[in-house]
N, C-alpha and C positions, 0 to 999 in steps of 0.2 A: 264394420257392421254392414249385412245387406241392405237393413230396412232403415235407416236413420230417422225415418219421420216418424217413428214407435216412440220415438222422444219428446215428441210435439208437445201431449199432454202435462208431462211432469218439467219441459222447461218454460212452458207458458204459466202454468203454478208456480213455479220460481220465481219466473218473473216478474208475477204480482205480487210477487211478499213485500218486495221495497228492498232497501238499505243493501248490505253485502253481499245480500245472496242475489238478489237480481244483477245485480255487477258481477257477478259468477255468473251466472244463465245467460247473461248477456251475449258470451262468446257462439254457444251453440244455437242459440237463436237464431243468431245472425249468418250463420252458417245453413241452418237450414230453410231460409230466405232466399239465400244468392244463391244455391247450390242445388236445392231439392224442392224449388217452388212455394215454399208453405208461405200462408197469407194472413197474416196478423196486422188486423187494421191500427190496433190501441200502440203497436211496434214504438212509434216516435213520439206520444206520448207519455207513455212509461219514463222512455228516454230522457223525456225533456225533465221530467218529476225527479229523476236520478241528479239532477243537476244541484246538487248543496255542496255547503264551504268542507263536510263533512267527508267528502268522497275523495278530498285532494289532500285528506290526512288518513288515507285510508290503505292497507297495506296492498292490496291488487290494484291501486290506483293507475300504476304503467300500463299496465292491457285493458284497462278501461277505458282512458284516454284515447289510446291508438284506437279502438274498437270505433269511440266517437268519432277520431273523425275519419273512419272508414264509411260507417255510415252515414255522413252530409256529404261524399263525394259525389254521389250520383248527380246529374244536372236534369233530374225531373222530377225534384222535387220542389213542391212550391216556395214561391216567394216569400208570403206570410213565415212559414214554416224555417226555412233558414235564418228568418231576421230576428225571431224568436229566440232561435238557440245563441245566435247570435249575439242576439240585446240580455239572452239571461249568463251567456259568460262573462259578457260586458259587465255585469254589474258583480259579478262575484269577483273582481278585481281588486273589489274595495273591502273583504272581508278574509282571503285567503293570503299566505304567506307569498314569501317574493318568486320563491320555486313556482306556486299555482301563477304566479301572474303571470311569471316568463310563459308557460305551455300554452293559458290561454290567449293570448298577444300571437304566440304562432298560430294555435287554433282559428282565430280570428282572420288574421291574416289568408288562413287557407279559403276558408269561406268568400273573403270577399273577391278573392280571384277566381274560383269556381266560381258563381253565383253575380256575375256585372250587375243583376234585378238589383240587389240590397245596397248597391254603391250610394245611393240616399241616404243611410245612415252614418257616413261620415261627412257629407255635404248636404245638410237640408235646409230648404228654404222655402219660405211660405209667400205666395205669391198674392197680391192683391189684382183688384179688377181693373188698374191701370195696366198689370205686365209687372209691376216694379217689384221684386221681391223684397222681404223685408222682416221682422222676426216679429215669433207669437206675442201676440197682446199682453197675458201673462208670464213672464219670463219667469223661470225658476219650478214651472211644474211640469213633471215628467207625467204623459197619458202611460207609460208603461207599468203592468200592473206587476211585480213581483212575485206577487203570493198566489197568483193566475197559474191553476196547474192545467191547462186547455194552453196549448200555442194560440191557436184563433182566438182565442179571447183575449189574449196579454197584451195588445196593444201595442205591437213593438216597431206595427207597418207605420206609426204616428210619432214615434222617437229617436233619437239618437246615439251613438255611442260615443255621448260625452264623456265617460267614466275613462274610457282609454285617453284622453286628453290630459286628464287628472295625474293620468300616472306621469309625466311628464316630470311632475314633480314628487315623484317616489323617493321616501327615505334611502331606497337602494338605487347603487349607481347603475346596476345591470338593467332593471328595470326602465329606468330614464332613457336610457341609451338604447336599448331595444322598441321604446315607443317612437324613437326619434329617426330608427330604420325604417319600421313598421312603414310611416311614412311616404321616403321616398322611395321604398317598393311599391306600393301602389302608385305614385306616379310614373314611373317608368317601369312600364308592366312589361316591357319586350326583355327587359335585362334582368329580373328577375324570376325565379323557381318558388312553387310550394319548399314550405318549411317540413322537415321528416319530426313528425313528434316526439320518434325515440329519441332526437338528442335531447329531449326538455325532462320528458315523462319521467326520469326516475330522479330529478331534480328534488334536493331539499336545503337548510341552513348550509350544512357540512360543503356541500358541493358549490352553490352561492359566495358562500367566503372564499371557499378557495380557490375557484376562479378569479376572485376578485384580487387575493393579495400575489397571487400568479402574476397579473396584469403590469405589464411594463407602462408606469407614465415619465413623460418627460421631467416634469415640475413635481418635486413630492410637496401636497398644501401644508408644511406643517408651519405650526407660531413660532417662529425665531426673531433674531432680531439682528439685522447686519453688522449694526455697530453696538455697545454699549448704551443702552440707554439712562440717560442723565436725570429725567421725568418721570414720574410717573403718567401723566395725560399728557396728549401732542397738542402742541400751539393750534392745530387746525381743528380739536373737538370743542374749544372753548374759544371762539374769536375774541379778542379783546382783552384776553387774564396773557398772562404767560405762567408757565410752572418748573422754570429753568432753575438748575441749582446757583449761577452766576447770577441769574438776572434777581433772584431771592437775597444771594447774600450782597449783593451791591448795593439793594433798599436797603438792608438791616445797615450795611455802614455808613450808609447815607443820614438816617433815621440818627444809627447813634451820634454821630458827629456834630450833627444837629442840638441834640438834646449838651452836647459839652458844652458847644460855642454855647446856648444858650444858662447852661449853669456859669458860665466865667463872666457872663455879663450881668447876670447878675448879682455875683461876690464882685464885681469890679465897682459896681455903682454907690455903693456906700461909702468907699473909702475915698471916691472922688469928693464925694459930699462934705466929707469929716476935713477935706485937707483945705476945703475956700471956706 
């Protein structure tokens, strides 16, 4: 096409519709941003709006992703602004499948190494007027607003990405394990690379499993038992009982033997009586 920017109109109308189709318009948008000058201020708010549990079950979801985080690479865009997108992938951690969590974990991950400004959101501390840092007064309330469709507004330059902590303890072993790289990538920033999206983006259950049952472990966890077991409960969950099949039937002959000796004594005692 000569004129590309003849598009301007009908992908900027796209792009306000919301939902699928602006994740369609998205691509040419952003193409004639970086390429042809066009100047769309609402651009990364749109953006940020596009961000639901909705779009990571969505069938364009791979070139939308990648498109995302084409567009947080630049390093001039504001602080606010990344820690936003940032703190709202963060929290859609807790609502998307283990595919969506892997993408945004590298998502994430890219951001905080572009962007050194937002490294406060894995390290925040709140500082009193001695110097001593120490934690908010209220513990347990997030200032980040969710339902904030303004980045500037949402609150996210005053919170944390505890949500990626959480996954730590993910029903999925992939997840765990990748929060737990996540990690010591960002401590040792020299030895590490950005993550490339397409290996996640076309991530779903099907792919998840089978990586997983792929996976070579040492120890397979499964419930067996080495030896025969004689018990039903081990000596160590009840201190004090025993539940041994020996140690059971030893009382029981103990018990009966007892009850003889004592029937013979006394059929014995009469007849001693009857003979003086």
């Amino acid at each position: 096409m000569s004129n590309p920017a003849i598009l301007c109109d009908f992908l900027t109308t796209s792009y306000d519709i919301g939902g699928v189709i602006s994740v369609m318009a998205l691509s040419g948008l952003f193409i004639l941003m970086t390429q042809h000058q066009l100047e769309y201020p609402k651009f990364y708010d749109k953006l940020y709006a596009l961000l639901t549990p909705a779009v990571f079950m969505a069938k364009h979801r791979s070139v939308f992703l990648q498109l995302l985080d084409a567009c947080l690479k630049s390093s001039y865009l504001q602080a606010y602004l990344v820690a936003s997108f940032a703190k709202r992938l963060s929290r859609l951690t807790l609502s998307v499948p283990p595919a969506g969590a892997l993408i945004i974990i590298a998502l994430i991950h890219n951001l905080l190494r572009r962007h050194p400004s937002i490294n406060f959101l894995v390290h925040w501390e709140v500082a009193q007027d001695d110097g001593v840092a120490s934690l908010p007064k209220k513990i347990g309330a997030d200032p980040f607003n969710n339902e904030e469709t303004d980045p500037a507004k949402s609150g996210a330059m005053r919170s944390s990405l505890w949500e990626i902590d959480t996954l730590r303890h993910h029903y999925t072993p992939a997840v765990s394990r990748f929060v737990a790289s996540l990690e010591t990538d960002l401590t040792v920033r020299a030895k590490t690379m950005e993550m490339k999206i397409t290996d996640f983006s076309s991530g779903s259950y099907a792919t998840v499993f089978r990586d997983e049952a792929r996976r070579r472990i040492k120890q397979v966890p499964l419930a067996f038992y080495r030896s025969t077991p004689t018990s039903l409960f081990q000596e160590s969950d009840f201190p004090g009982w025993t539940f041994g099949c020996q140690s059971n039937m030893g009382a029981q002959a103990s018990v009966e033997g007892n009850a003889v000796h004592t029937l013979e004594t006394v059929d014995a005692s009469p007849a001693k009586r009857s003979r003086v």
